[in-house]
ROMARMI-718805 format. One line per 3 residues: their letters; for each residue x, z, y of N, C-alpha, C. Coordinates in steps of 0.1 Angstrom, whole numbers, plus 5000, padded with zeros to 4 digits. Layout:
A) X Z Y X Z Y X Z Y  ...
% end
This chain:
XXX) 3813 0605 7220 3801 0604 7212 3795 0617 7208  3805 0628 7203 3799 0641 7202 3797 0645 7210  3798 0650 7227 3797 0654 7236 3783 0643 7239
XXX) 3780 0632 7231 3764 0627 7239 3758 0631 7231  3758 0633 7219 3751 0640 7204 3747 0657 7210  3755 0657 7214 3750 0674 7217 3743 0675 7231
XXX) 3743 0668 7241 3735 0665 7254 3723 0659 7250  3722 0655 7241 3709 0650 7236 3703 0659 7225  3708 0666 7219 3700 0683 7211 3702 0690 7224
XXX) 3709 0691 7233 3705 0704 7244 3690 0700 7252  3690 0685 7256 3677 0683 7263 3667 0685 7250  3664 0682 7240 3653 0681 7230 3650 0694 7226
XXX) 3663 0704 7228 3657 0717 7227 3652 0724 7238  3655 0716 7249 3647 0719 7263 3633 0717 7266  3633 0704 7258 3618 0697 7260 3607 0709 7253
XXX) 3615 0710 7236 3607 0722 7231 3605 0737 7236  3612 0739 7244 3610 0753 7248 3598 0750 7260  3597 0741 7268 3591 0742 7282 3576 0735 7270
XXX) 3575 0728 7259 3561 0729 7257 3557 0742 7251  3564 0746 7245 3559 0758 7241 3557 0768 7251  3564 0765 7265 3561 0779 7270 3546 0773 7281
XXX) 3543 0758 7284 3530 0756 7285 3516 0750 7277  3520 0759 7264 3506 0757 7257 3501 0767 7259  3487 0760 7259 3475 0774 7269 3472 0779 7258
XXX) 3469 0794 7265 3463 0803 7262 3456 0800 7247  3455 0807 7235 3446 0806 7228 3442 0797 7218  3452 0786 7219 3454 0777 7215 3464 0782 7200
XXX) 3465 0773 7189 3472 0776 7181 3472 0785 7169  3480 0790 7164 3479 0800 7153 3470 0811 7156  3472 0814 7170 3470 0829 7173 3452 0830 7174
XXX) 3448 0818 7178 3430 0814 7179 3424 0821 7167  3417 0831 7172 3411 0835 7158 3399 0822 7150  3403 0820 7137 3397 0816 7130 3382 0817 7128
XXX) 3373 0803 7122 3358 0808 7122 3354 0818 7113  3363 0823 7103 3358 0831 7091 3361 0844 7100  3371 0845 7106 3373 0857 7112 3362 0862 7127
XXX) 3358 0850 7135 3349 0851 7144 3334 0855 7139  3332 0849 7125 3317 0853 7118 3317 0865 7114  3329 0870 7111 3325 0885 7102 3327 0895 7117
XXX) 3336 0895 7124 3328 0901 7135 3318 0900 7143  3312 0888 7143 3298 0886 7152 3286 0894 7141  3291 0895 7125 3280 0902 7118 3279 0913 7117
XXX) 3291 0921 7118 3299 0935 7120 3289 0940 7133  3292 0932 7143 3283 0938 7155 3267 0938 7154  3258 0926 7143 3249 0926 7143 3244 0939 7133
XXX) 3252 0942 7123 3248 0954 7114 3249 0964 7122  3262 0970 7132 3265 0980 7135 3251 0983 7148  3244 0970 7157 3237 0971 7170 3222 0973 7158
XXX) 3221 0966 7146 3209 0973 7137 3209 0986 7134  3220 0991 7128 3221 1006 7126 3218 1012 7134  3229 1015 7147 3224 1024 7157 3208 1024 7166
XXX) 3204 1010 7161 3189 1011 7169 3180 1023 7159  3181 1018 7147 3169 1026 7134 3177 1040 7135  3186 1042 7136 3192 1054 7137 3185 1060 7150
XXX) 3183 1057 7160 3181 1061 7174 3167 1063 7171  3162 1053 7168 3144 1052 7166 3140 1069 7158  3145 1067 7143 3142 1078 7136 3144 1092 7144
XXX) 3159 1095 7150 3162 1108 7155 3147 1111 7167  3142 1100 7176 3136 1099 7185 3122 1110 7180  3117 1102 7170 3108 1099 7160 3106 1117 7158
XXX) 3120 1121 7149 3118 1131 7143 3119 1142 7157  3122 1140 7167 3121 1149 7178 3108 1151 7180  3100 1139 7185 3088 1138 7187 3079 1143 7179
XXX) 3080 1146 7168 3067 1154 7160 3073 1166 7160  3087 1171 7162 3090 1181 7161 3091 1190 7173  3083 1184 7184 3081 1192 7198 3070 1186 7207
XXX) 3065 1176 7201 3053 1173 7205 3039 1175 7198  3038 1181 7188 3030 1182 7177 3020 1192 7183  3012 1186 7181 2994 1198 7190 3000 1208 7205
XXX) 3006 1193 7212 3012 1199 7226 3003 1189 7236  3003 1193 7251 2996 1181 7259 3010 1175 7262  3006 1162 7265 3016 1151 7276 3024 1159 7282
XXX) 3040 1157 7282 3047 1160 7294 3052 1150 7303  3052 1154 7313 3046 1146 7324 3066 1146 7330  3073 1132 7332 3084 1127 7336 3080 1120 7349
XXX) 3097 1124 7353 3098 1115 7368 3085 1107 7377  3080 1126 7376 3066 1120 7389 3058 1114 7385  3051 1110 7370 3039 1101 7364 3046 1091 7362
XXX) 3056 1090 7359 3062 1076 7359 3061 1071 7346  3066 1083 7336 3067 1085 7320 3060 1096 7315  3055 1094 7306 3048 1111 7297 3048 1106 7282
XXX) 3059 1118 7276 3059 1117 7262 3044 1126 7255  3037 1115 7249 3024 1118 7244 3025 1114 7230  3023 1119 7221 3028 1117 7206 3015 1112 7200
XXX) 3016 1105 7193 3003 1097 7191 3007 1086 7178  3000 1086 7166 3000 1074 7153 2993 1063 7153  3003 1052 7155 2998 1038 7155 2994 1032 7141
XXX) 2985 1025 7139 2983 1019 7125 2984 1006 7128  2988 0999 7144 2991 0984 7146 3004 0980 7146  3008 0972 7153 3022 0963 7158 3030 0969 7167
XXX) 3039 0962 7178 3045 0969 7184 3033 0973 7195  3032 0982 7200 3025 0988 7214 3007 0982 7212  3007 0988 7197 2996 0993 7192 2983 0982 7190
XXX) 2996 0968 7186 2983 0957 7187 2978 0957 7170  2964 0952 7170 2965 0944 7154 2960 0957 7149  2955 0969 7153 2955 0981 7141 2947 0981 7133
XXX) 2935 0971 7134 2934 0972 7117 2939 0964 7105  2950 0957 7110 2957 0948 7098 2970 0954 7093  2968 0964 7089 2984 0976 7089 2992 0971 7082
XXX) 2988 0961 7070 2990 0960 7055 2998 0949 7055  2999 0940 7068 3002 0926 7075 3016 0928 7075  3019 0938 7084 3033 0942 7095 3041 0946 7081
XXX) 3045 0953 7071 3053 0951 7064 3058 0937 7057  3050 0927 7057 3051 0912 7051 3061 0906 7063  3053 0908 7076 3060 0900 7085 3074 0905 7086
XXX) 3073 0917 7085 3086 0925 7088 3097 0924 7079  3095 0918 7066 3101 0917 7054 3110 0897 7059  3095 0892 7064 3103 0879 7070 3111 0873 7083
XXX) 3106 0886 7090 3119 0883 7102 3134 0889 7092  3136 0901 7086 3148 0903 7078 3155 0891 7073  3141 0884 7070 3152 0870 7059 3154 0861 7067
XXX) 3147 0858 7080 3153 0853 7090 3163 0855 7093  3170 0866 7101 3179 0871 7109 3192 0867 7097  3186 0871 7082 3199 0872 7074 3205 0853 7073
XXX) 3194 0848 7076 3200 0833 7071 3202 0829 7084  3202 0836 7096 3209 0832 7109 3224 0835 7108  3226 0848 7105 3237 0852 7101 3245 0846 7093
XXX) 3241 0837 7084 3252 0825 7080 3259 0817 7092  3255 0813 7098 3259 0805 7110 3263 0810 7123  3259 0826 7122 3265 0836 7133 3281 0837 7141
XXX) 3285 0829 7150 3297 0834 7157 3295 0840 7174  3285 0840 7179 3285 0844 7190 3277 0860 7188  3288 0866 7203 3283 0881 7197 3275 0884 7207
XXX) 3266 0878 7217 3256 0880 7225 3247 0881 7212  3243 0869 7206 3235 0862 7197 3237 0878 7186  3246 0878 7183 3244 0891 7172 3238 0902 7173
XXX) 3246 0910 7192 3234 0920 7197 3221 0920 7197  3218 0904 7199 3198 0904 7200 3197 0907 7187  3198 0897 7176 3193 0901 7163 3195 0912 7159
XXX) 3207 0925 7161 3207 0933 7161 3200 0942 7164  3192 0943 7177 3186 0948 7181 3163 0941 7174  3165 0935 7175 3154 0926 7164 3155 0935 7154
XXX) 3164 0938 7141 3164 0938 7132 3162 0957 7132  3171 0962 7139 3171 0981 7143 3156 0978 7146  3151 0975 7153 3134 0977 7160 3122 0976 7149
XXX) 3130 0961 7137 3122 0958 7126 3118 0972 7114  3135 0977 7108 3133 0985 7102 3132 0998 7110  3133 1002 7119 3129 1016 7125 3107 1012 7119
XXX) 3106 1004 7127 3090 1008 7121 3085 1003 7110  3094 0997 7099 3089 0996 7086 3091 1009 7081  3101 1015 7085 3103 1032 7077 3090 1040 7082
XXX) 3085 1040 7087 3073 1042 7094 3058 1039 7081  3060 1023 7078 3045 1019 7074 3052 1023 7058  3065 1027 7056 3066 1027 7042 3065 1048 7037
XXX) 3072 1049 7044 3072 1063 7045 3066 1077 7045  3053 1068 7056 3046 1082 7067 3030 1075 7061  3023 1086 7064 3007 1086 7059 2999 1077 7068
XXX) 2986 1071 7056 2985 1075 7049 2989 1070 7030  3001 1063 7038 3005 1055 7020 3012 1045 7020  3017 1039 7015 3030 1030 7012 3023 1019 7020
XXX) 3032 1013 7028 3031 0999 7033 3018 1000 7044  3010 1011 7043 2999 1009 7056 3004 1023 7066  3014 1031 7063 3017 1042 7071 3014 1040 7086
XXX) 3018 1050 7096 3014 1048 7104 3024 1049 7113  3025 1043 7125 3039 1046 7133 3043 1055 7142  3051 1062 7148 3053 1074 7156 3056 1067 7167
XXX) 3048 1068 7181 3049 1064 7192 3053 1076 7200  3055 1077 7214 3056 1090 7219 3058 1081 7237  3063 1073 7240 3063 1070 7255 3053 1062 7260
XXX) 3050 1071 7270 3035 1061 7276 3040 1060 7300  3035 1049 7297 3042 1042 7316 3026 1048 7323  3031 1054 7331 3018 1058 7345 3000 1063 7342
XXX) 3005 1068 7325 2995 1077 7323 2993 1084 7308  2991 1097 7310 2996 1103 7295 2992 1097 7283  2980 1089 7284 2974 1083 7273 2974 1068 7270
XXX) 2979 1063 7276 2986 1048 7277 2973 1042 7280  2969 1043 7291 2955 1038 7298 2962 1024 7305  2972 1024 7307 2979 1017 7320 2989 1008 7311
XXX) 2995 1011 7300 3002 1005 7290 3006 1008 7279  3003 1006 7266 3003 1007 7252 3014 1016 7250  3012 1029 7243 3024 1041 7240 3028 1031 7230
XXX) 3044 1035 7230 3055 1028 7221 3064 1032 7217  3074 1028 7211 3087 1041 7204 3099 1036 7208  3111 1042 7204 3125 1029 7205 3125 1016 7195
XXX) 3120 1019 7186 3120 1006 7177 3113 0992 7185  3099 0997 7195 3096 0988 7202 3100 0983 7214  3111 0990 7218 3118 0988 7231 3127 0978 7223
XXX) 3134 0978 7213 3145 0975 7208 3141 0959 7201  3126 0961 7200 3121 0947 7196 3126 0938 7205  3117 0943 7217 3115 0935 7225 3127 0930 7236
XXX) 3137 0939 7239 3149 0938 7244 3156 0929 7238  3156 0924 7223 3163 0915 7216 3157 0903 7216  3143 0902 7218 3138 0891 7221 3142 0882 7230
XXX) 3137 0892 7247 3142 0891 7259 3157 0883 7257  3164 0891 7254 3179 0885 7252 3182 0874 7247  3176 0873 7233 3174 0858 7229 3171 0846 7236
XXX) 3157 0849 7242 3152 0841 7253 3164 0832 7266  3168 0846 7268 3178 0845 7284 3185 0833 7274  3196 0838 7264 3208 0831 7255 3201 0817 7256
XXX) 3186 0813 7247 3187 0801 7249 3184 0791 7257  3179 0798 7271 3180 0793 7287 3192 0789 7290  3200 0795 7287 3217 0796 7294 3221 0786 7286
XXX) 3217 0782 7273 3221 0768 7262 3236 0776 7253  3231 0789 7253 3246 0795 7242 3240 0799 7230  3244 0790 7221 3244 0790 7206 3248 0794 7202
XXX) 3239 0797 7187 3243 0808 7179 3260 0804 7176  3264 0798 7172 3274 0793 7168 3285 0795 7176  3282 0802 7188 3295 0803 7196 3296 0791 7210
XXX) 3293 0783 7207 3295 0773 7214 3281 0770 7225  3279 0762 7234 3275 0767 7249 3269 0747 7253  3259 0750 7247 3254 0732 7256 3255 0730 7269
XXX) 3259 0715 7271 3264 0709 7285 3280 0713 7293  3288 0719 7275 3306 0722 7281 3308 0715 7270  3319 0709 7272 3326 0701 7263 3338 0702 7268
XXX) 3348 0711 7256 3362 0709 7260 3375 0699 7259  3380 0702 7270 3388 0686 7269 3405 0697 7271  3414 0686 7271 3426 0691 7265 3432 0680 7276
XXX) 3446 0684 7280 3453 0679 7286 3467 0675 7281  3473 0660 7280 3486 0658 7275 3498 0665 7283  3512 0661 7284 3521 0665 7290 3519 0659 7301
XXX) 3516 0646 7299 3517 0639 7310 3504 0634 7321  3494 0649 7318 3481 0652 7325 3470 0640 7319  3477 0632 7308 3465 0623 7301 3450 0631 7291
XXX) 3441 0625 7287 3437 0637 7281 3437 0638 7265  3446 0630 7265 3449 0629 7243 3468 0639 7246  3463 0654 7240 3473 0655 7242 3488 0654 7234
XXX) 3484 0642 7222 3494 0639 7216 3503 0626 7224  3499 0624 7234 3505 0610 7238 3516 0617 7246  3530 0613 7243 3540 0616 7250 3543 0612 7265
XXX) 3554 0614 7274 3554 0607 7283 3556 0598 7287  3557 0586 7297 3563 0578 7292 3577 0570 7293  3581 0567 7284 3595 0569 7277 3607 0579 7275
XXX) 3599 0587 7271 3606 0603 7265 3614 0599 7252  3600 0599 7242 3605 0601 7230 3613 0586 7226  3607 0576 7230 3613 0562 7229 3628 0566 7232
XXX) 3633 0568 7242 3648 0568 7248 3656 0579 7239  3645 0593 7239 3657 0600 7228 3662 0591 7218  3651 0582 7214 3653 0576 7197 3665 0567 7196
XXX) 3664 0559 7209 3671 0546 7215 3685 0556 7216  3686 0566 7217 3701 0577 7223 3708 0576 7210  3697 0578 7203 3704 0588 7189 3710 0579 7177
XXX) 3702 0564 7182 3710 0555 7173 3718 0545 7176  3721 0547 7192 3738 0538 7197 3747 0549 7192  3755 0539 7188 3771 0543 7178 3778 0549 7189
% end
């Protein structure tokens, strides 16, 4: 009777070893948590905002500081010419006489993005707003900062496409590269059906039992029954 008492704890500690050594990947304790998935997908969106306004400004402050009462210099064959020039419109110089506008709107994409970021776990989704949000404040530092006065300042442009004077296409800055790249991105994300949330329309995950069923608490059959039936003959 002790010699079947113990053949029946050697298979039950068998059983447990071989589930544990085929639970998938990712599964379990080790799955990072949603509180832990959101503060990195926000981490990335602050850090992809910083470095854009960061980039914008350094650009910015180059540009007046070596393009100031210079002509166009003329890149890769007419392709690009940094021409320094003050916008009083939008991005790529629309709207200029409503200066007074673009700080309001720009105040409400912020509170946008921030109450996106409640519900933030995917870090594609975080790089766009990221980049949205670096593009937003790079040119509010601009209308708040720079002449001729709070809230109607003017913006520092400097890249112009296949002609020094943006004949061909509206001179622009990084802040407006960085708009519109996060847009773009947005766009693609909600073609592809990947939500903010992490999760991906038209997949639905399914889970597999031991015994290839797809509930995978359902044992196999008569596993657990027969241990039980073992353990209580005398």
């Amino acid at each position: 009777m002790d010699d079947e008492r113990a053949t029946i704890d050697e298979r039950t500690a068998g059983d447990d070893g071989s589930a544990a050594a085929t639970r998938p990947t990712g599964s379990g304790p080790d799955r990072p948590g949603p509180a832990r998935t959101r503060r990195l997908a926000v981490t990335v969106l602050l850090a992809t905002a910083v470095l854009a306004w960061l980039a914008d400004l350094g650009t910015k402050h180059l540009a007046l500081a070596t393009l100031t009462d210079r002509e166009p210099v003329r890149l890769l064959g007419g392709a690009v010419y940094l021409s320094l020039t003050r916008n009083s419109g939008a991005a790529f110089s629309l709207a200029s006489d409503h200066t007074w506008v673009f700080p309001l709107v720009t105040a409400g994409v912020i509170g946008w993005i921030g109450w996106m970021a409640l519900r933030l776990r995917s870090l594609p989704w975080a790089i766009s707003l990221g980049l949205v949000l670096g593009g937003a404040l790079g040119n509010l530092t601009d209308r708040i900062f720079r002449a001729p006065g709070v809230l109607v300042g003017h913006v520092v442009d400097m890249v112009s496409l296949f002609d020094p004077y943006g004949q061909v296409w509206p001179i622009f800055n990084l802040a407006d590269s960085a708009l519109v790249s996060g847009v773009v991105l947005a766009v693609l994300l909600e073609l592809t059906g990947r939500q903010r949330d992490g999760t991906r329309l038209g997949s639905r995950p399914t889970s597999a039992g031991p015994s290839g069923s797809d509930d995978p608490g359902t044992p196999p059959a008569g596993g657990a029954d027969d241990d039980s039936e073992r353990r209580d003959r005398p």
